[in-house]
Structures are given as C-alpha cells and as structure tokens.
C-alpha positions in Angstrom: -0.7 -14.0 -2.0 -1.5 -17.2 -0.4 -0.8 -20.4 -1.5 -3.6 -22.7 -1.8 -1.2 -25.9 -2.5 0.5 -25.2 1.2 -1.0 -25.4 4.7 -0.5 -24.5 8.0 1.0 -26.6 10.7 0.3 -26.2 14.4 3.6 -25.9 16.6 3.6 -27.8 19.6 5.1 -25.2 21.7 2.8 -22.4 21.3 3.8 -18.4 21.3 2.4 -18.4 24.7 4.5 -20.9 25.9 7.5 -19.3 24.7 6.2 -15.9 26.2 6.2 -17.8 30.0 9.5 -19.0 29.8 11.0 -16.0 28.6 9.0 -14.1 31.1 7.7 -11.1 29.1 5.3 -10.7 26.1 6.5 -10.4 22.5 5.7 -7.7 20.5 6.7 -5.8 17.6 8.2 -2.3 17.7 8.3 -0.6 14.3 10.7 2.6 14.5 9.8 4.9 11.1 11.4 8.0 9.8 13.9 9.3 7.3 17.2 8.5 6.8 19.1 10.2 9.8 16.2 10.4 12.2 17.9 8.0 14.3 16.1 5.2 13.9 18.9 2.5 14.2 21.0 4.3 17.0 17.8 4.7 19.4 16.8 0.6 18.1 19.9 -0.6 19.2 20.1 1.5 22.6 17.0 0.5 23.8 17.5 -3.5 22.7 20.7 -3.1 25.0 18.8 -1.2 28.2 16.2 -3.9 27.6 19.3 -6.8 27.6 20.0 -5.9 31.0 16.6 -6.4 32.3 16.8 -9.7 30.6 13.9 -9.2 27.9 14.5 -11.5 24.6 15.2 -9.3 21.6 16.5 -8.3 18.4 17.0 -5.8 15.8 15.5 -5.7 12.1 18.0 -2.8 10.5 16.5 -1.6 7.2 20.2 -1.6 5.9 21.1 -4.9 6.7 18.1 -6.3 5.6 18.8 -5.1 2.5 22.2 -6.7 2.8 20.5 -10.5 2.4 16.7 -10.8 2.9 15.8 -8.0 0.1 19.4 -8.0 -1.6 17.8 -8.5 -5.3 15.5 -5.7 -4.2 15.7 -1.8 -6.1 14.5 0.9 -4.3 11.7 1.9 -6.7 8.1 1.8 -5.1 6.8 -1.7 -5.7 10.5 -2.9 -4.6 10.2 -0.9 -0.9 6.7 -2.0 -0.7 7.6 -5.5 -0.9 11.0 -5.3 1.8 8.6 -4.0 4.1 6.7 -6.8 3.5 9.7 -9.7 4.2 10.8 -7.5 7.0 7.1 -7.8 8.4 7.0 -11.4 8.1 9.7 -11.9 9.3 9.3 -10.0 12.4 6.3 -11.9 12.6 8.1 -15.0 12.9 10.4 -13.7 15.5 7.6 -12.7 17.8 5.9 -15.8 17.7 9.2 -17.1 18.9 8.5 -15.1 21.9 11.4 -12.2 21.3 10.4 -8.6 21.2 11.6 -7.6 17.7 12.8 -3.4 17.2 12.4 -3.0 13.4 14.5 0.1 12.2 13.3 1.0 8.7 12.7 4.2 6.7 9.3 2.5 5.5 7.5 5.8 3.9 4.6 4.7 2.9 1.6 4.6 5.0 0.2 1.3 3.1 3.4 -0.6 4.1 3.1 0.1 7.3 -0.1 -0.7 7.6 0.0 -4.1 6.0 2.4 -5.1 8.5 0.4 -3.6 11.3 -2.6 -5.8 10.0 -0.1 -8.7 9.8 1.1 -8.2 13.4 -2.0 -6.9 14.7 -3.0 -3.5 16.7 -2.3 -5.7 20.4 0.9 -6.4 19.3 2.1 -4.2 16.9 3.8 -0.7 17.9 4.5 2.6 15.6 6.9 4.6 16.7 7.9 7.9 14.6 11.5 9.5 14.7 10.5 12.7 14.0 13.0 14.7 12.6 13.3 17.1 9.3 14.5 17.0 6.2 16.7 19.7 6.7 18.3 18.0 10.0 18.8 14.8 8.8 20.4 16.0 5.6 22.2 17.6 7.2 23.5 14.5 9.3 23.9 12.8 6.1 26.7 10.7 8.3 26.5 8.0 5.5 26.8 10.3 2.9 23.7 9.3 0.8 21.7 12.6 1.1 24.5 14.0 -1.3 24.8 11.4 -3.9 21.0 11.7 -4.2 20.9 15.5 -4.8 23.9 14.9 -7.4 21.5 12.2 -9.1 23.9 8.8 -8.1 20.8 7.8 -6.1 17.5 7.6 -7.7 13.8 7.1 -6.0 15.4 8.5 -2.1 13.3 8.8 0.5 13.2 12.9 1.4 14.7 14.0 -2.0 12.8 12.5 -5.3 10.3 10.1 -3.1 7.9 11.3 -0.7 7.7 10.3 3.2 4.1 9.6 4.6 3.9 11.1 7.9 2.5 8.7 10.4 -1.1 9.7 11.0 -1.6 8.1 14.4 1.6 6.5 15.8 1.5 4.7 19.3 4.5 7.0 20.2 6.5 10.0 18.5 9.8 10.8 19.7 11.6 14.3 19.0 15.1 13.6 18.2 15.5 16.7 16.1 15.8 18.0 19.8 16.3 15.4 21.9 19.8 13.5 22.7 20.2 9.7 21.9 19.8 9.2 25.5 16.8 11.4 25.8 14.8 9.8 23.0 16.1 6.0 24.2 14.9 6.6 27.5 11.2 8.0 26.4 11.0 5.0 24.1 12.9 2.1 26.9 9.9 3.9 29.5 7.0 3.8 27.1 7.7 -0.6 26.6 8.0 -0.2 29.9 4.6 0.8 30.8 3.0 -0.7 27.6 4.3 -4.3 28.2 4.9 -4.1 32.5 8.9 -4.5 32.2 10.2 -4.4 35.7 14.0 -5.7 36.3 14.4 -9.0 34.9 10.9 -9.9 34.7 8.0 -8.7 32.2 4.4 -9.5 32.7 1.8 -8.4 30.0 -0.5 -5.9 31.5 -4.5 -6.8 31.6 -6.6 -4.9 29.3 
C-alpha cells in the first residue's frame, strides 16, 4: 500500500550508472519450485561460476530470509504472500544497486510471483522453474521437513497440505529431477549468459 505522507527521492548515482561501472546489467533471477528441487544448491552454483567472470551478485535464500527479514512471519497463505513480497522489494533494491540478485524461494503461488514480476518488470525480471516431483523431492527430504509435515508437526507445507502453482510460462525450466547439479547449473549459468551477453569478466546488455 503506498504511503501518501512519504515521497520519492532521486539518487544521484542512477542504476545505470552503477550498471557501467560494474560492467554488466542487473537483473533479477527468481528460482521457484518445491522444497528439494534444488533451488538453493543450483542459486548458489551459478552465483559462484558467475563470481569468476566478475558479475556483481547475491543470493536471496527463502530460508534465511525467513531467518531475519520475515522472522515474525507464519507460513499460512496471507503470511507467504507477504515474504514474497519483502523478498521482492528487496531484490528490487539490490538490482537497482546494479548486482544481479538469484532469489531461491519455494514461492507457490502464481499471484506472488507475479506481483514481484510486475514490481521488477518483464525486461528485468526472470522465472526460472526447478522442476521436480513431489515424490523426488520427498524423497530428498535432506532437511527432514517432508516427514514432520506428513506426521502433522508442520502445518500449511508446500506439496503436502498447501498446493504448488506450476509456473504457466517461465523464461526457463530446468529438469533437475534428471539432471545433476552441474547439469542444471550449467543450463541456467548459459541461459544468463545469452540473455544478459556475459563473456569473461565483462557483461554488456544485449539490444532488443
């Protein structure tokens, strides 16, 4: 909701700016799918490869959001709508900093998703789906939360008692119910690649 007793002030280093003297375009790359899809192992693979070409990034994990940002936050439906929503805004901020920001976050629901894709907007905003079953990633379960939601510990979890929203139209999918780490990192490190013009240690945004 916006404020009408606030206003914006102009920065006098612009986004643009910042984009120059980092030499590459900011963007944000939102990585969606259930719990055990892989979502934070292939975020933080790629934010490394893209180190050593000497982008600017950083990672949003769901889970440590959680940890601060959203800490007073349940994980009932109006609750996970509104993390998205700090963990949009926030990435927001970062991009305008110049950084390309990887946000790992189960986010289900189509709406949330799109908010933040209207908040980013479509140039710069970037859906990528870990597509993965149920069955697979339950059986994963490497954190252990699948079981304590069957048992009942865990209420309102994504896959079990509340419903995942397929993406409908994501700018890329990535199979890592079959692929390795390394395959699905590479496929995702290739597609920024050709989407933002990354070549060694410099990155040019690409005409449209």
């Amino acid at each position: 909701m916006k404020n009408h007793n606030t206003f914006s002030v102009s920065a006098n280093v612009s986004r643009n700016m910042r984009e120059k003297q980092n030499k590459h375009k900011s963007a944000v790359i939102w990585i969606t799918g259930l719990s055990g899809s892989g979502k934070s192992t292939i975020a933080h693979k790629v934010e490394e490869e893209l180190h050593k070409l000497g982008a600017s990034t950083f990672v949003f994990d769901g889970d440590n959001i959680r940890q601060g940002l959203s800490s007073d936050l349940t994980f009932s439906d109006n609750d996970r709508g509104e993390h998205i929503r700090r963990m949009g805004e926030a990435a927001k901020l970062m991009m305008q900093a110049g950084v390309i920001v990887l946000v790992a976050a189960i986010s289900p629901f189509k709406k949330g998703r799109d908010f933040v894709r209207n908040l980013i907007s479509e140039r710069d905003f970037f859906e990528i789906y870990c597509r993965a079953s149920l069955e697979v990633c339950e059986s994963r379960d490497t954190k252990g939360l699948y079981k304590r939601a069957r048992s009942g510990e865990i209420k309102n979890y994504t896959g079990v008692d509340s419903v995942y929203e397929i993406p409908n139209n994501p700018s890329l999918v990535i199979d890592t119910e079959n692929e390795t780490v390394e395959e699905s990192s590479y496929k995702l490190l290739n597609f920024l690649k050709t989407r933002l013009s990354i070549k060694d240690n410099v990155i040019i945004e690409k005409n449209d």
